[in-house]
mmCIF file of the protein (N, C-alpha, C, O) and its ligand, coordinates in Angstrom:
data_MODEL
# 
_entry.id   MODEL 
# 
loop_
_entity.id 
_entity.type 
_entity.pdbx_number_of_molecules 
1 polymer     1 
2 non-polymer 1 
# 
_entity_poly.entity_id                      1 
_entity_poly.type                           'polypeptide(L)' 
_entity_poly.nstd_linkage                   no 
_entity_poly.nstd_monomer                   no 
_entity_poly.pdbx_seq_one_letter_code       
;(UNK)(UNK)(UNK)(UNK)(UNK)(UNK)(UNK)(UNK)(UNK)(UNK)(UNK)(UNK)(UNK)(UNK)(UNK)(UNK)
(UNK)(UNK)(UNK)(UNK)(UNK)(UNK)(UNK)(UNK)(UNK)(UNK)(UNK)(UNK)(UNK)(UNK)(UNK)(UNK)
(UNK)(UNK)(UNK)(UNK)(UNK)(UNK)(UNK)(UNK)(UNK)(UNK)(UNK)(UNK)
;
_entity_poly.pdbx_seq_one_letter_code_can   XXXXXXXXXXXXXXXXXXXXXXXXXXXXXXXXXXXXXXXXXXXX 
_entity_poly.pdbx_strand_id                 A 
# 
loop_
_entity_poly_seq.entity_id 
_entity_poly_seq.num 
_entity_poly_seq.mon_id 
_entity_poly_seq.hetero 
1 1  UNK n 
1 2  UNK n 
1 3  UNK n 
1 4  UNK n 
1 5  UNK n 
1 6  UNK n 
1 7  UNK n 
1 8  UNK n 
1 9  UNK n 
1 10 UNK n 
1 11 UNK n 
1 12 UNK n 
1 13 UNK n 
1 14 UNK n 
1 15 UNK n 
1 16 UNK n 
1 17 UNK n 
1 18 UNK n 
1 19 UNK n 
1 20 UNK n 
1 21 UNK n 
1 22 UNK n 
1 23 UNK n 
1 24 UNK n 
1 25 UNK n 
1 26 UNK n 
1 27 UNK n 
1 28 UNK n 
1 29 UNK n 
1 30 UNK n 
1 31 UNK n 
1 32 UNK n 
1 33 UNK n 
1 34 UNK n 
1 35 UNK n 
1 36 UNK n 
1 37 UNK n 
1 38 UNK n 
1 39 UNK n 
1 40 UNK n 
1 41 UNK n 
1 42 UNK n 
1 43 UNK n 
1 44 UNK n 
# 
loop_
_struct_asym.id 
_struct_asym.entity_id 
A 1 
B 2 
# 
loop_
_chem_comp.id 
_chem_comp.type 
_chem_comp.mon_nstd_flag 
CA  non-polymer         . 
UNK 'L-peptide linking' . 
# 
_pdbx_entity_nonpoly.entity_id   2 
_pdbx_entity_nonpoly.name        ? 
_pdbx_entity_nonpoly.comp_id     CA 
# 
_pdbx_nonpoly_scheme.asym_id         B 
_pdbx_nonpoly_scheme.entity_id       2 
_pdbx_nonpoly_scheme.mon_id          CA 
_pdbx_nonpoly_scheme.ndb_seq_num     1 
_pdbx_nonpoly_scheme.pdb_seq_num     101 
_pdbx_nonpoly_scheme.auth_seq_num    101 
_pdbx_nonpoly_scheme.pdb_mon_id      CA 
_pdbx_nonpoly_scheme.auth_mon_id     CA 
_pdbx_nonpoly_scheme.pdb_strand_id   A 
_pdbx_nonpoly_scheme.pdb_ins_code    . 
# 
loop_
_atom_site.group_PDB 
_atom_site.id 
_atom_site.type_symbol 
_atom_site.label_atom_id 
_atom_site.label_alt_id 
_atom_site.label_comp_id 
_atom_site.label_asym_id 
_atom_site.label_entity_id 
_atom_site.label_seq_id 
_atom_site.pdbx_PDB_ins_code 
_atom_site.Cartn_x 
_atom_site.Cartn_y 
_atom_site.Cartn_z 
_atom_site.occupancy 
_atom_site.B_iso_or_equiv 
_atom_site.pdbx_formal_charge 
_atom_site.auth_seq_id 
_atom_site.auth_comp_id 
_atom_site.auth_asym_id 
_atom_site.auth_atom_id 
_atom_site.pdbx_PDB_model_num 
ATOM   1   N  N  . UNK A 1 1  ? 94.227 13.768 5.453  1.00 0.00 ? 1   UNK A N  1 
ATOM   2   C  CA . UNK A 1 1  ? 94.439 14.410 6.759  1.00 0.00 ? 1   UNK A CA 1 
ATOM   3   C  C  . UNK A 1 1  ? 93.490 13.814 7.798  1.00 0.00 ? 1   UNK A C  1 
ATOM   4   O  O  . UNK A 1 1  ? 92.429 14.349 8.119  1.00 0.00 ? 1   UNK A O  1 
ATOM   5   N  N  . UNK A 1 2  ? 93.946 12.677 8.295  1.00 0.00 ? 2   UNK A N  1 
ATOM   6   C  CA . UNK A 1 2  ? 92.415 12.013 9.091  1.00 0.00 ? 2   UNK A CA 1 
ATOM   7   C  C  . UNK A 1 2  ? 92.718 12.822 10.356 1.00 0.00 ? 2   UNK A C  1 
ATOM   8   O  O  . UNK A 1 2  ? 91.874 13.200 11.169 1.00 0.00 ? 2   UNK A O  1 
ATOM   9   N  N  . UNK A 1 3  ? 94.026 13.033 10.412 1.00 0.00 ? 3   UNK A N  1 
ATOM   10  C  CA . UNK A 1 3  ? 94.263 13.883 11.820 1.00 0.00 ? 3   UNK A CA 1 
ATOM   11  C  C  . UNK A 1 3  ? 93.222 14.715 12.193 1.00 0.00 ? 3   UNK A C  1 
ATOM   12  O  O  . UNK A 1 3  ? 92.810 14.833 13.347 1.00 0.00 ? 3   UNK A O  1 
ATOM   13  N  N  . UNK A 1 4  ? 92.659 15.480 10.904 1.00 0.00 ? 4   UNK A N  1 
ATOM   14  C  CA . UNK A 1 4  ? 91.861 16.860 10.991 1.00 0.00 ? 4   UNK A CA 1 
ATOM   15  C  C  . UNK A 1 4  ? 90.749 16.385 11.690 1.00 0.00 ? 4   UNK A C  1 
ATOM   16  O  O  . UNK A 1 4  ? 90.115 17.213 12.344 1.00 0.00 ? 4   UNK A O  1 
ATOM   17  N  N  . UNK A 1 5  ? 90.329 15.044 11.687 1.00 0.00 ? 5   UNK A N  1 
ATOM   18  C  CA . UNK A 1 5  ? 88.714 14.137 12.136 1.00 0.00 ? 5   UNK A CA 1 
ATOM   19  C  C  . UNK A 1 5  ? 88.839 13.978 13.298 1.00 0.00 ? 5   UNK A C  1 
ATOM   20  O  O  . UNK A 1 5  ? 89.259 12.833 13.467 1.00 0.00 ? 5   UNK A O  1 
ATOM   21  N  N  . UNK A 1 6  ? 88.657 14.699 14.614 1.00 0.00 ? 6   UNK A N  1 
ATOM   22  C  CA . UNK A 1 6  ? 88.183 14.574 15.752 1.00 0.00 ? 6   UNK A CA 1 
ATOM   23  C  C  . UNK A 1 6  ? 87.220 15.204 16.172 1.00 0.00 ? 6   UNK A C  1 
ATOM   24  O  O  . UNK A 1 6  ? 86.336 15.515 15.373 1.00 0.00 ? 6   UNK A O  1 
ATOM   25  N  N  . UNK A 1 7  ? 87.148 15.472 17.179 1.00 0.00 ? 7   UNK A N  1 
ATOM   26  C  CA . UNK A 1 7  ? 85.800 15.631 18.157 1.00 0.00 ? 7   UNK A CA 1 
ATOM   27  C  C  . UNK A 1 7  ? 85.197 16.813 17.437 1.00 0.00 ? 7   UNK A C  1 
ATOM   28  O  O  . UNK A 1 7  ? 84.021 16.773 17.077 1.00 0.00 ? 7   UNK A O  1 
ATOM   29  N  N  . UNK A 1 8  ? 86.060 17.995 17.187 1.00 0.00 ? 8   UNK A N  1 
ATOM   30  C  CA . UNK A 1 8  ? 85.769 19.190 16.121 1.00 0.00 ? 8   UNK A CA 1 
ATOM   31  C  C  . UNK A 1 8  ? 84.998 19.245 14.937 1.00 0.00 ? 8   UNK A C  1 
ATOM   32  O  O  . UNK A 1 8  ? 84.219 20.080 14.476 1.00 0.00 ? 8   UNK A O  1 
ATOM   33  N  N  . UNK A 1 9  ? 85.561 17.746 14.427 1.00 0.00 ? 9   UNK A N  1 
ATOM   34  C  CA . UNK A 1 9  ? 85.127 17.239 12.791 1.00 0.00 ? 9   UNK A CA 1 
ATOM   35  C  C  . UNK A 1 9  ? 83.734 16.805 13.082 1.00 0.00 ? 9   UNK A C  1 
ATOM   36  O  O  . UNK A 1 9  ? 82.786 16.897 12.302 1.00 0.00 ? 9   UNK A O  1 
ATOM   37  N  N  . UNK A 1 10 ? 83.711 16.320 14.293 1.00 0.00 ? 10  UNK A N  1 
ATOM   38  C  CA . UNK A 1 10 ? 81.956 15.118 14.334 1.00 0.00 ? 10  UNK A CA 1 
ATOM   39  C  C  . UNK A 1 10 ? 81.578 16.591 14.955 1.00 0.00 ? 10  UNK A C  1 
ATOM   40  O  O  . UNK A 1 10 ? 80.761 16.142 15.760 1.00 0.00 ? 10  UNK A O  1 
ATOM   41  N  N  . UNK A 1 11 ? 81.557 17.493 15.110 1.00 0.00 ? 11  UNK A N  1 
ATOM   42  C  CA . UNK A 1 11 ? 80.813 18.836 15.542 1.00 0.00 ? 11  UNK A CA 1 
ATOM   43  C  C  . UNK A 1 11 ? 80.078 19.237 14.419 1.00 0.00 ? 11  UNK A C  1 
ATOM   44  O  O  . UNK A 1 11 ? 78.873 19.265 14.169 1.00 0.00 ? 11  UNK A O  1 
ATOM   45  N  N  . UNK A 1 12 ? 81.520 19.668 13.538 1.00 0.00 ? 12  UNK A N  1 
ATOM   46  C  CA . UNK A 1 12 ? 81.050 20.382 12.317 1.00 0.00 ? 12  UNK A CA 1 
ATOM   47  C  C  . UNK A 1 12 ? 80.090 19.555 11.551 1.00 0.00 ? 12  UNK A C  1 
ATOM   48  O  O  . UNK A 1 12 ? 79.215 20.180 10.951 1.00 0.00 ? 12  UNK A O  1 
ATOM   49  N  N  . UNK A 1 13 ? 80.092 17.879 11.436 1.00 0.00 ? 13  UNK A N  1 
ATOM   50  C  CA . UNK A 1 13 ? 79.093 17.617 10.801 1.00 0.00 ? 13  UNK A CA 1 
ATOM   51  C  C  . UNK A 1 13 ? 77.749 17.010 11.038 1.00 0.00 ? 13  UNK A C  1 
ATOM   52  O  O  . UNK A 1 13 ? 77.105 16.481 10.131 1.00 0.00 ? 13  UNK A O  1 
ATOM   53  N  N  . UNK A 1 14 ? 77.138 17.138 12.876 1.00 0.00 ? 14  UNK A N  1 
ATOM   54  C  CA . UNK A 1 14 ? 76.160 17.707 13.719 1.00 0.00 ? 14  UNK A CA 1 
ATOM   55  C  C  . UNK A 1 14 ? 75.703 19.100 13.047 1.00 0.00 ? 14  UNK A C  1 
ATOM   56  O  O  . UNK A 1 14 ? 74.555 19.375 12.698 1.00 0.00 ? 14  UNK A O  1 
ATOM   57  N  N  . UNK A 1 15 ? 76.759 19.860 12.948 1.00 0.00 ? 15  UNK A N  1 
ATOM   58  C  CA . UNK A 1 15 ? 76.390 21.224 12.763 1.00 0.00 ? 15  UNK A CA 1 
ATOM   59  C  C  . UNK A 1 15 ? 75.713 21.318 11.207 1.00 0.00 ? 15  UNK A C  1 
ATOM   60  O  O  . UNK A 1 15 ? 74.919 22.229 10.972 1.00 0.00 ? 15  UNK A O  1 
ATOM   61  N  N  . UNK A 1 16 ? 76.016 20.469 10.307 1.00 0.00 ? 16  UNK A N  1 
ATOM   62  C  CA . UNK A 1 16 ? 75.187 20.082 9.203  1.00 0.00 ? 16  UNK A CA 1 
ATOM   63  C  C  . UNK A 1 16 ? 73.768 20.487 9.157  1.00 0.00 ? 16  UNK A C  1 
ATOM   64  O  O  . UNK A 1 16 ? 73.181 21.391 8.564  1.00 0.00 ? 16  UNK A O  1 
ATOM   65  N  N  . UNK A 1 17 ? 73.380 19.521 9.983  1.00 0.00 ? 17  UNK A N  1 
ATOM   66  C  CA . UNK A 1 17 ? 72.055 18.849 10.571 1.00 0.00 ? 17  UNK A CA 1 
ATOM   67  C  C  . UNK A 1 17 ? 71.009 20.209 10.410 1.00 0.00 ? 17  UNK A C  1 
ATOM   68  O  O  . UNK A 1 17 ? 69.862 19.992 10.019 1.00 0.00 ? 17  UNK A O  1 
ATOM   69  N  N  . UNK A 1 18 ? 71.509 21.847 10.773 1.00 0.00 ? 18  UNK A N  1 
ATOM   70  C  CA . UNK A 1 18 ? 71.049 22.767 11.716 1.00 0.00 ? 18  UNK A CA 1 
ATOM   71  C  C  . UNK A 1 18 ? 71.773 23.984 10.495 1.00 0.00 ? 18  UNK A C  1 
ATOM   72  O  O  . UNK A 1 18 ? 71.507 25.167 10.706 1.00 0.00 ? 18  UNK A O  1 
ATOM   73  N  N  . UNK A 1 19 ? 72.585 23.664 9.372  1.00 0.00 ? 19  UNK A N  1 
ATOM   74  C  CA . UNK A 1 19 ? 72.811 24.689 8.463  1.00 0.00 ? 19  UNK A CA 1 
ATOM   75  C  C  . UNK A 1 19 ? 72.051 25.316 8.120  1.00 0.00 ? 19  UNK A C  1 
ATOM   76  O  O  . UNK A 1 19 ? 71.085 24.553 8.100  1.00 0.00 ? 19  UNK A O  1 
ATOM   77  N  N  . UNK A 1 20 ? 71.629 26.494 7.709  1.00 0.00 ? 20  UNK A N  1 
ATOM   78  C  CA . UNK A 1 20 ? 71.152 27.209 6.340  1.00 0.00 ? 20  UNK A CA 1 
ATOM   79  C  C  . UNK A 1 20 ? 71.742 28.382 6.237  1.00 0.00 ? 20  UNK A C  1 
ATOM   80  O  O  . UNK A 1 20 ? 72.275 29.157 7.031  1.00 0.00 ? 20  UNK A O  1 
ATOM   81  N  N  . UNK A 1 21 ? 71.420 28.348 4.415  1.00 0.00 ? 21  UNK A N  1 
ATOM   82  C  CA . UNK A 1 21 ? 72.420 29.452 3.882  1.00 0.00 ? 21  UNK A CA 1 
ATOM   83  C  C  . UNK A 1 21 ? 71.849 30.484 3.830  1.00 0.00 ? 21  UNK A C  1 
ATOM   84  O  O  . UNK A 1 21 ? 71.017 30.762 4.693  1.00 0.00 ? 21  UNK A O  1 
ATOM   85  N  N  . UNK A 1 22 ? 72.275 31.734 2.322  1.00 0.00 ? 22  UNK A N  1 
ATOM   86  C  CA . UNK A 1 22 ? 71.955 32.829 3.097  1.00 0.00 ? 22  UNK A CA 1 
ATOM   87  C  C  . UNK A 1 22 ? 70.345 33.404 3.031  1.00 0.00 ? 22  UNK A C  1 
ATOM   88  O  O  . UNK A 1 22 ? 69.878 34.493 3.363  1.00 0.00 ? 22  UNK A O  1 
ATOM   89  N  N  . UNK A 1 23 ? 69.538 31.862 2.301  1.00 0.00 ? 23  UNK A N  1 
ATOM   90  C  CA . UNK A 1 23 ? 67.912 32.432 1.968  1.00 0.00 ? 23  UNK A CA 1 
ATOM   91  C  C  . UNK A 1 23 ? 67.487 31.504 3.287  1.00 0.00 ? 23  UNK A C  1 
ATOM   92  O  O  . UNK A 1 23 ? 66.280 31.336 3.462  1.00 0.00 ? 23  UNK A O  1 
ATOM   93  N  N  . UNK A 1 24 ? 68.457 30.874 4.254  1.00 0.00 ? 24  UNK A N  1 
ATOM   94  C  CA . UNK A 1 24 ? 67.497 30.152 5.239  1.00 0.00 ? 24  UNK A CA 1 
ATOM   95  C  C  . UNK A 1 24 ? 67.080 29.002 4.856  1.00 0.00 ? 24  UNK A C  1 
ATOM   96  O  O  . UNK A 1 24 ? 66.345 28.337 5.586  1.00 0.00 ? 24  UNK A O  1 
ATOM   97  N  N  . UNK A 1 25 ? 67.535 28.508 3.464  1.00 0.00 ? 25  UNK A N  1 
ATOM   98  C  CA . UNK A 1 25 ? 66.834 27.110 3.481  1.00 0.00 ? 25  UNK A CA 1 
ATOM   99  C  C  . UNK A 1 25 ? 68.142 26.158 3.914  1.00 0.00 ? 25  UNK A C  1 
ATOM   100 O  O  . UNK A 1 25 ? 69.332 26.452 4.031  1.00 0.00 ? 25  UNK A O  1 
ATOM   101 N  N  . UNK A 1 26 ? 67.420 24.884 4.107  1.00 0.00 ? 26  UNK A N  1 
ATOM   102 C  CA . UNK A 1 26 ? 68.743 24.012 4.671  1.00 0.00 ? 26  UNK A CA 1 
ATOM   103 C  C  . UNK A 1 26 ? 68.809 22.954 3.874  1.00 0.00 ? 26  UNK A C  1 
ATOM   104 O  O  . UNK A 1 26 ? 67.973 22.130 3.502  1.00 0.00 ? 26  UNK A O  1 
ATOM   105 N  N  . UNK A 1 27 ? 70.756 23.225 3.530  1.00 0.00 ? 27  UNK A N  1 
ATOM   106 C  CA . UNK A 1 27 ? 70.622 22.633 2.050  1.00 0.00 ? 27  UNK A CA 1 
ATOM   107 C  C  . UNK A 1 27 ? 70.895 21.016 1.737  1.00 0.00 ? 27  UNK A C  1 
ATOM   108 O  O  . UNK A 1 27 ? 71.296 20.515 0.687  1.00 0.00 ? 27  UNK A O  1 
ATOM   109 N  N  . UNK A 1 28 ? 70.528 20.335 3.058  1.00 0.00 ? 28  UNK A N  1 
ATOM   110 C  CA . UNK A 1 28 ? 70.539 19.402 3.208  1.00 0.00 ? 28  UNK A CA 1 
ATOM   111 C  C  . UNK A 1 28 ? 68.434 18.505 3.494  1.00 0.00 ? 28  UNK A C  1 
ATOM   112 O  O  . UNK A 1 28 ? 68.055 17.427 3.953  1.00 0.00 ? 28  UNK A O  1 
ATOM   113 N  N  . UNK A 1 29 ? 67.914 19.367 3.083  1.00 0.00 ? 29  UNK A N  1 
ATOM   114 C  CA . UNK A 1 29 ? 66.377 19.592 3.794  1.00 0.00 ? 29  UNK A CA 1 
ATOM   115 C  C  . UNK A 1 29 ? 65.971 19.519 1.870  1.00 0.00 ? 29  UNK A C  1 
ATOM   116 O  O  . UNK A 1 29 ? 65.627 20.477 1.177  1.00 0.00 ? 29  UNK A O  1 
ATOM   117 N  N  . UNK A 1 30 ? 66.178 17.947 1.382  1.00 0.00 ? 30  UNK A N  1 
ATOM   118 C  CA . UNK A 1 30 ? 65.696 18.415 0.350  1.00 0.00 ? 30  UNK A CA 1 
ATOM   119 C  C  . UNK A 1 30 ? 64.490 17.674 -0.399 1.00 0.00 ? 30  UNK A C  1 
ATOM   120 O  O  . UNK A 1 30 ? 64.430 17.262 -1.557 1.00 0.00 ? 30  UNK A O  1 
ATOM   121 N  N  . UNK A 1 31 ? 63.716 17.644 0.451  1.00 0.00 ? 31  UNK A N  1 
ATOM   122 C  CA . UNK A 1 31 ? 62.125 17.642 0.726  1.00 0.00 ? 31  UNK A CA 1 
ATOM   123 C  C  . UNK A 1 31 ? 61.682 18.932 1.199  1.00 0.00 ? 31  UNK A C  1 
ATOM   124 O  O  . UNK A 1 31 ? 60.467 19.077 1.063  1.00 0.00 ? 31  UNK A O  1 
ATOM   125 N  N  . UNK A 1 32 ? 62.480 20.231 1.877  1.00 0.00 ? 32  UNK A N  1 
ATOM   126 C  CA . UNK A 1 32 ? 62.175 21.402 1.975  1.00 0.00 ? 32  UNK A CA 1 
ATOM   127 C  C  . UNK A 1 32 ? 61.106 21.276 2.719  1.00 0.00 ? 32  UNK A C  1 
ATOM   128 O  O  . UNK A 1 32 ? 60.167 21.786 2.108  1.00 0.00 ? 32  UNK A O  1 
ATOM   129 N  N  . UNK A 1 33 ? 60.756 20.831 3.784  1.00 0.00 ? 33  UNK A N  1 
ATOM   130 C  CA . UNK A 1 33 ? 59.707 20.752 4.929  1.00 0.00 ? 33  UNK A CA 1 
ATOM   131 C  C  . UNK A 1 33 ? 60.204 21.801 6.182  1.00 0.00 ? 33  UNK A C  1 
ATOM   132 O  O  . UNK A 1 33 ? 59.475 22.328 7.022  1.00 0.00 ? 33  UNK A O  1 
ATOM   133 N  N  . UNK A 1 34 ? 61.536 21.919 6.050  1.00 0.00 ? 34  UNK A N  1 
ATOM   134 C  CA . UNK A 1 34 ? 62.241 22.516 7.136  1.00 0.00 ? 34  UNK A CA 1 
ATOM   135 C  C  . UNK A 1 34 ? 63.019 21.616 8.310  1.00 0.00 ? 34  UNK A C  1 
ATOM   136 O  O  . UNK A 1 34 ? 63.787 22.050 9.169  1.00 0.00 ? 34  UNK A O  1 
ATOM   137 N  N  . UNK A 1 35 ? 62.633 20.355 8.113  1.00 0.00 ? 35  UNK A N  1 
ATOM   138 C  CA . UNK A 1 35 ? 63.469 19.332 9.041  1.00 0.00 ? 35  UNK A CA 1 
ATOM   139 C  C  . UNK A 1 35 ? 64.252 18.146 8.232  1.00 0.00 ? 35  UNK A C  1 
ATOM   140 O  O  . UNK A 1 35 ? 63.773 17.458 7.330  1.00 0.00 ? 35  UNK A O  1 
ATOM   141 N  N  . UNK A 1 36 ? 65.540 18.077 8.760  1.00 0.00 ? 36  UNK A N  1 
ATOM   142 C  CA . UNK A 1 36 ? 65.807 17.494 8.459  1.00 0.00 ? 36  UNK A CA 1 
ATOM   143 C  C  . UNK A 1 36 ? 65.912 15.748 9.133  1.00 0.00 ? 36  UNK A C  1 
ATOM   144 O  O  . UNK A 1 36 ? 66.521 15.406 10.147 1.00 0.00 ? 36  UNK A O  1 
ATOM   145 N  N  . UNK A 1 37 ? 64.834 14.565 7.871  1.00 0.00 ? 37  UNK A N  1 
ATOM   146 C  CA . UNK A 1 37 ? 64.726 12.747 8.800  1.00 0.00 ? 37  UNK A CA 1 
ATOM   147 C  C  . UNK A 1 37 ? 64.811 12.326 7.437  1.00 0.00 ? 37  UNK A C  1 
ATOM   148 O  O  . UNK A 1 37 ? 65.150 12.892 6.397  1.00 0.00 ? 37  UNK A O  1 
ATOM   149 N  N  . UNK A 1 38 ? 64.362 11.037 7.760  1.00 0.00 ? 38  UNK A N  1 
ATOM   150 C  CA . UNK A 1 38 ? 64.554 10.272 7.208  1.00 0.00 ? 38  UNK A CA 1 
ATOM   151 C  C  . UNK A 1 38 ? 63.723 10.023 5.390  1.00 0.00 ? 38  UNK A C  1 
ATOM   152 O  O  . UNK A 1 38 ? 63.970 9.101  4.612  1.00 0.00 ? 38  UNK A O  1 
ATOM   153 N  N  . UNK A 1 39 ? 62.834 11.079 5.197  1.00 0.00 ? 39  UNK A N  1 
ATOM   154 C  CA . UNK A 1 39 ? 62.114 11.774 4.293  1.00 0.00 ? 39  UNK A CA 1 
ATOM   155 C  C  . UNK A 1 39 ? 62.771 12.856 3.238  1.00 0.00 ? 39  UNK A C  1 
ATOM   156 O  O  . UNK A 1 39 ? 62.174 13.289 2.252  1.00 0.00 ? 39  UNK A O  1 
ATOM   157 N  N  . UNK A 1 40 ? 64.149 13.222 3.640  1.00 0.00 ? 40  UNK A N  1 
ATOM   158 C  CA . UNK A 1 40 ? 64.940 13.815 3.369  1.00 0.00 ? 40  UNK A CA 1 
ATOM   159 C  C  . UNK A 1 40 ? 66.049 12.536 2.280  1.00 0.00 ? 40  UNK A C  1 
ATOM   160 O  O  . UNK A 1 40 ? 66.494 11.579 2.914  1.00 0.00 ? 40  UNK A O  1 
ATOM   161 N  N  . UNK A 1 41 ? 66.262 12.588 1.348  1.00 0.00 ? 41  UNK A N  1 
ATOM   162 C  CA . UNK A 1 41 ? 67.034 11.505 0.189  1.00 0.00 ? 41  UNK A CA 1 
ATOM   163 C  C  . UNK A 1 41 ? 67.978 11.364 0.897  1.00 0.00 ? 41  UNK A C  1 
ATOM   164 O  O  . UNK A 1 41 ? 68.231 10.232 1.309  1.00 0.00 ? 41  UNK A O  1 
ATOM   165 N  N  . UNK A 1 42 ? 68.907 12.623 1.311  1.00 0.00 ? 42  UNK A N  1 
ATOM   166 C  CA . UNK A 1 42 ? 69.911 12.516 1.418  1.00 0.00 ? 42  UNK A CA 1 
ATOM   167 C  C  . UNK A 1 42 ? 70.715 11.865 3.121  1.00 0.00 ? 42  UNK A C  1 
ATOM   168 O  O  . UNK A 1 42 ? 71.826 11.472 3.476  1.00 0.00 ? 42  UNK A O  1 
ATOM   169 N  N  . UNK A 1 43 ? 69.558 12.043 3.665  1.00 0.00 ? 43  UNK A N  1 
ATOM   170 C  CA . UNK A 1 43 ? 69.313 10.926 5.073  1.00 0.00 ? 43  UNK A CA 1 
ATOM   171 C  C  . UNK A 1 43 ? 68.918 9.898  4.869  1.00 0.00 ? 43  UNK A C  1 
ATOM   172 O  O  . UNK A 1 43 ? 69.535 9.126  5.604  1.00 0.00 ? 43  UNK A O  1 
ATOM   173 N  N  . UNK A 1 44 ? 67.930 9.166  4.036  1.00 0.00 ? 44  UNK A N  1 
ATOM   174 C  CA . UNK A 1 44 ? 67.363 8.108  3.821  1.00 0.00 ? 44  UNK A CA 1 
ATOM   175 C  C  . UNK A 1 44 ? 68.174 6.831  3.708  1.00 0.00 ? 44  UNK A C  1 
ATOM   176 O  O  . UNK A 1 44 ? 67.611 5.759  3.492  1.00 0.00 ? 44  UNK A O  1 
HETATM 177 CA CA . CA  B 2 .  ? 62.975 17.458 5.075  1.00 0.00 2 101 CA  A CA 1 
# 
C-alpha cells in the first residue's frame, strides 16, 4: 500500500522520535537517557 506513505506517513514516523508508552519510556531510546541521537543503536 505505498499509497498509504504520504505526508501523514512521514508524520507518524517524526512522531516516533517523541513516543512513549504507557511507563513513559521511549521505546525507541534504547540507551534510556531519555533522548533520542545518535547513541541510541537503533539511530546509529
Ligand atoms: Ca538515548
Amino acid at each position: 500500500m505505498l499509497s498509504d506513505w504520504g505526508p501523514e506517513g512521514a508524520t507518524g514516523l517524526q512522531a516516533l522520535g517523541e513516543a512513549a508508552d504507557e511507563d513513559g519510556n521511549l521505546p525507541f531510546d534504547t540507551n534510556s537517557d531519555g533522548v533520542l541521537d545518535a547513541n541510541d543503536t537503533s539511530f546509529g
